[in-house]
N, C-alpha and C positions, 0 to 999 in steps of 0.2 A: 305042407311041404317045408316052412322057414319052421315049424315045431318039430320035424323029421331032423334035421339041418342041425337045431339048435342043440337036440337031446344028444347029436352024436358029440357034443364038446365036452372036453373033459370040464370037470366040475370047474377048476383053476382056473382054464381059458374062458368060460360063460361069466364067471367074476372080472379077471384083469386083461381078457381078452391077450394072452401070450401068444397065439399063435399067430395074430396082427402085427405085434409087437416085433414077431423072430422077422416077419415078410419086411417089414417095411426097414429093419436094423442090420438084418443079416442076409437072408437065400433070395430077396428081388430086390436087393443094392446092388447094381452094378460100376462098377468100375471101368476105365476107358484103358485098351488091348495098351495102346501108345504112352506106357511110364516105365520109369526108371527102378530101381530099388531104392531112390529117397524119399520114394511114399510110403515103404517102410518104418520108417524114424516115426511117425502117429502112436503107431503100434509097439514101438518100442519106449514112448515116453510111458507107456499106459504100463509096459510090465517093468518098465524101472522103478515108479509109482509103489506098485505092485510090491516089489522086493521091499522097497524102504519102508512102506507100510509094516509087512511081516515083521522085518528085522527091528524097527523100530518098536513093535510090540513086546519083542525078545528083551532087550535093552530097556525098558521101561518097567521091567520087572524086576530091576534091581536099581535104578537108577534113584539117587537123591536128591530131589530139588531144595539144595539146602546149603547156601554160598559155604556152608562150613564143613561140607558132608561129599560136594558134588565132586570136586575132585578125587578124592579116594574112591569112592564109588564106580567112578568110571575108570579109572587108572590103576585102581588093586584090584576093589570087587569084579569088574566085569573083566578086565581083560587077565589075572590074576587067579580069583579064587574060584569062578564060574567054569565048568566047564565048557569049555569051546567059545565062554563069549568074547574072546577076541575075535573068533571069527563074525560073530551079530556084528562086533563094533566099526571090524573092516571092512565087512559089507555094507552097510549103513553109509561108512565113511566117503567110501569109492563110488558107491551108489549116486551119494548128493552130487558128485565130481560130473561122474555121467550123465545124469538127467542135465549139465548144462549142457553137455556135451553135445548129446542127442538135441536137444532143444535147439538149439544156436542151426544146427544142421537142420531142420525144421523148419526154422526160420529160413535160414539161409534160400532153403527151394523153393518155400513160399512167395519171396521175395524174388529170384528170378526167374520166375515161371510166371508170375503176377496172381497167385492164389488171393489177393486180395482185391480185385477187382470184379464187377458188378456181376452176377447177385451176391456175392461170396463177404460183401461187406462184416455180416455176421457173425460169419467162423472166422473171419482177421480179429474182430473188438474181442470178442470169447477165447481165443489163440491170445492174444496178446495178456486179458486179467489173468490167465493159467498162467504166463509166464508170470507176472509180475506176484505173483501167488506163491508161486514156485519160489524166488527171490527173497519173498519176507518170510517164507519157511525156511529156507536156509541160513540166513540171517538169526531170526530166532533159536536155530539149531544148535549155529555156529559158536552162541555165547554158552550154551549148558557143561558143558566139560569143565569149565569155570578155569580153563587155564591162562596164560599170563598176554599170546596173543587176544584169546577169543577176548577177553573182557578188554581190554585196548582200541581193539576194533572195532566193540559196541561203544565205548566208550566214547570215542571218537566221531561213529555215524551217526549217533544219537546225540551229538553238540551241532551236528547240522542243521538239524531241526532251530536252533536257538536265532539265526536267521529269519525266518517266518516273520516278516511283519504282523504287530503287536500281540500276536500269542504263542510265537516262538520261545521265551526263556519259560511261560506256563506250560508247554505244551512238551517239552523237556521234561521238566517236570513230573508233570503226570503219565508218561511212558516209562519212567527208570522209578517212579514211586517216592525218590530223592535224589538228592542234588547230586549224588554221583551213582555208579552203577553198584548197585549193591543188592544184598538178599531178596528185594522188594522186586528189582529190576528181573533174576533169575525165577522169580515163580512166576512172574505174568511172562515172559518169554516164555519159560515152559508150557502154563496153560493154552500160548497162539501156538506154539509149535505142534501138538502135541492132538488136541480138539477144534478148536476154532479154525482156523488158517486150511487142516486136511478135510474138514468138513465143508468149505467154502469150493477148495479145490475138485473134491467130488461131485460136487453140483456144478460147476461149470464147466467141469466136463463131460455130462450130462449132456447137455444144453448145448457144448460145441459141438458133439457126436452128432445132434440131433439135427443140427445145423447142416451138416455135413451130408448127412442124408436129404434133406429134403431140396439143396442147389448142386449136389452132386460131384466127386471129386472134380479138380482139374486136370490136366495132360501134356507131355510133353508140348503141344502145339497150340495149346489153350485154345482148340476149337472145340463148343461144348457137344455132346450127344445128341440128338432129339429122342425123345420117345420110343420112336417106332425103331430107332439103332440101336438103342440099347441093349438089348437080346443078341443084335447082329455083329457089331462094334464092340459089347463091351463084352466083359467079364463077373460073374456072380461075387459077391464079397464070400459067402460059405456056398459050397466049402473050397471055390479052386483060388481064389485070393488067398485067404488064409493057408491055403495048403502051402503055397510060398511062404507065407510069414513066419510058419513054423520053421523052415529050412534058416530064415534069416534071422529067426529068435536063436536059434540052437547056435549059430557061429555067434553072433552076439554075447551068449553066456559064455561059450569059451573063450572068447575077449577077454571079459567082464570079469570071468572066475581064475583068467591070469593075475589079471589088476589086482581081486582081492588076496589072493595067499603068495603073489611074487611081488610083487609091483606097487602096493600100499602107498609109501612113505609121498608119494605126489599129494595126498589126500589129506593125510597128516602133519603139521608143520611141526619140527621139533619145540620150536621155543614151546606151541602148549602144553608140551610134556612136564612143562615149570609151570606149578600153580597161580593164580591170579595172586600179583604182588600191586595193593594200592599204590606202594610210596619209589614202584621201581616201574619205569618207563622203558619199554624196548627203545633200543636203538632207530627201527625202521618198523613203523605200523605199517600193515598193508592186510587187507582182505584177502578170501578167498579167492583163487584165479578167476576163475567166473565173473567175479565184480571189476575184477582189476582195468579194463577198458574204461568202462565208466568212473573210475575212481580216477585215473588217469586223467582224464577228461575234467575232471575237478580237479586234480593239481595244474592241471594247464595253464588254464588262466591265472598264472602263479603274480600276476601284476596285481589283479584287482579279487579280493576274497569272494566278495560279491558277484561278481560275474561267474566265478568260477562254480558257484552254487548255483546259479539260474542255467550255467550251460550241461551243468551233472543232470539238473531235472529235466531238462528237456531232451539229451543225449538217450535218455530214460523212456521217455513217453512220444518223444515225434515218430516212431516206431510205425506208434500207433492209425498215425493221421495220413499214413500211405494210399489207402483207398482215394484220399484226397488233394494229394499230393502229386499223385503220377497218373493221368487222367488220359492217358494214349490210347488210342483205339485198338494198339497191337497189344494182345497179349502176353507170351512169351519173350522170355529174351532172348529165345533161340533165334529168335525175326526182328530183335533189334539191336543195330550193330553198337549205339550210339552208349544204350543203356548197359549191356555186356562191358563194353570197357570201364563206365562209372562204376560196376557192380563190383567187378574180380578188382580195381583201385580199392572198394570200401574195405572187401572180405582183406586182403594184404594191410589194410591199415587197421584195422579191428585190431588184427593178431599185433601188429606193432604196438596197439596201445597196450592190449595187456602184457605184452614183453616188460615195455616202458612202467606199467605200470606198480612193478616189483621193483625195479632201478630208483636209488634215492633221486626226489626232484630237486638237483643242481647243475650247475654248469648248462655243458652239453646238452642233457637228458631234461631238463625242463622245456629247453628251446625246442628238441624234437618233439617233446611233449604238446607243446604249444601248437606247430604246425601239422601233427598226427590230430588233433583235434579240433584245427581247423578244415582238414583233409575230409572228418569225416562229417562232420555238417554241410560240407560244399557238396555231398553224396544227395542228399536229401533235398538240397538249393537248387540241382540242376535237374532234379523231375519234371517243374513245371514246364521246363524250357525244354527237353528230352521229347515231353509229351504236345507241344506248340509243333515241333518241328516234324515230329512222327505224324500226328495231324493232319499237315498238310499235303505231306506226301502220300501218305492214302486219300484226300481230295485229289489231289493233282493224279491218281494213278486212276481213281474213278475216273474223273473227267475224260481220259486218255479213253 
């Protein structure tokens, strides 16, 4: 009978077992009736990915990694002599912009739904290196057009490093290849941008996907499934999930493909349109808006350098430590009144930082600087206490 069984698989599936694979990834994933359309946003960092990947293949077929070459390459050759590759370039462009975009939104649901509480520890650590993945891709991205912001801005993120107790000015160093940013600096960016960094990215999300399957999404109420409801409560991921997804990828791209051919210049900073000048200094460095919270966050501390560097790194990665952070028995924040209000203060102070963090740091703007980044660390200080108090009052409602 299992030799009857065995012989009806196709050749493919008796080698890597596919049709295992579709059950347990796609058509017996269920999903819970009770969600919103920001479970969505998964699905849409994976076809922003997608695009960037493409586009970025377009554009790498003319591109010059060659501090003396790159500019004209991207600025005559592709967007110039190629045809249509202005458009690879502003896709690409816009692309990078959106994957925060969408991300941050991702976050953001993660965070007040409590997608990262117990079993879910997993997909939060695996969510979080994708982001931080995401970040040093962009990063490295950001320098190859070799224009006058992008190498200022590596210039400057890469002196952070110099900090690092006793291998900081080495370790400078051997990231930029020399003592300033230079041709050495532009090939090794190229090669994490380009291989390394999308190849790392691919596998962890992998791994997060995989994740995601096996403790199962969360739900507006973050009350999980059992077994026997899933068939009754939930929803098939293929094909009637995805049947929505398609509906919300399609408004998505018409978003997205306004962005690119109306709406660009968000994506594009003019100063890069000036080539990288070693001996000429912009006026006001500032990263890509994405960073700009966090950068913020480091000019804050505008009294002590030092500090201002240890509160960037940690603004950075305490993100990550939420699983253990916020330890309340209630899931959702739709059931906590306490956490709701800390949450919509962080999301309003988020966007102030990055406002701020375009605004020179002086007067005024340093100070607000200063207390927008103390705002948002006090977000993360009052979890434990959020979840002490939430605690008790689910004793005290047992007890009743």
């Amino acid at each position: 009978m299992e030799r009857k069984e065995e012989a009806k698989k196709s050749w493919l599936d008796q080698r890597l077992a596919v049709s295992d694979l579709w059950r347990v990834m796609m058509s017996e994933y269920y999903l819970p009736k009770n969600i919103n359309f920001l479970w969505s946003f998964g699905v849409l960092t994976m076809l922003v990915f997608v695009i960037l990947i493409i586009s970025g293949i377009f554009l790498l077929m003319y591109y010059k990694p060659d501090s003396h070459m790159a500019f004209d390459s991207v600025n005559k050759t592709i967007m110039m002599d190629v045809a249509y590759g202005w458009v690879f370039r502003h896709v690409h462009a816009v692309g990078a912009s959106i994957m925060f975009l969408v991300l941050f939104i991702h976050i953001a649901r993660g965070i007040y739904y409590g997608s990262f509480k117990p079993p879910r520890e997993i997909v939060w650590i695996t969510g979080f290196l994708l982001f931080v993945l995401m970040a040093a891709t962009a990063f490295t991205g950001y320098l190859l057009p070799w224009g006058q912001m992008s190498y200022w801005a590596a210039q400057t993120i890469t002196t952070l490093f110099e900090k690092i107790p006793f291998i900081g000015p080495d370790l400078v160093i051997w990231m930029r290849g020399n003592y300033i940013v230079e041709d050495a600096t532009l090939t090794r960016f190229f090669a994490l941008h380009v291989v390394l960094l999308p190849l790392l990215i691919i596998v962890i999300t992998a791994v997060h996907m995989y994740a995601v399957r096996i403790v199962g999404s969360n739900n507006e109420d973050g009350i999980p499934m059992t077994k026997e409801e899933k068939k009754e409560k939930g929803i098939p991921f293929w094909p009637v999930f995805m049947a929505k997804e398609y509906f919300v990828m399609s408004v998505f791209l018409l978003f997205f493909f306004y962005l690119v051919f109306f709406n660009y210049k968000f994506a594009m900073d003019p100063i890069n349109f000036e080539p990288a000048n070693y001996l000429q200094t912009p006026l006001h460095i500032y990263p890509e808006w994405y960073f700009l919270a966090f950068y913020e966050v480091l000019r804050g501390f505008f009294f002590s350098q030092n500090m201002g560097l240890i509160a960037f790194a940690i603004s950075m990665f305490i993100i990550l430590f939420l699983p253990w952070l916020d330890t309340s028995p209630i899931v959702s924040g739709k059931h906590r009144p306490l956490f709701r209000i800390m949450f919509w203060i962080f999301v309003l102070d988020f966007i102030a930082l990055t406002i701020l963090g375009k605004l020179p740091p002086s007067g005024l703007f340093a100070w607000m600087g200063l207390i927008t980044s103390l705002i948002y660390f006090a977000f993360f200080l009052s979890l434990p206490i959020i979840s002490k108090i939430e605690r008790k009052q689910v004793e005290s409602g047992g007890r009743q």
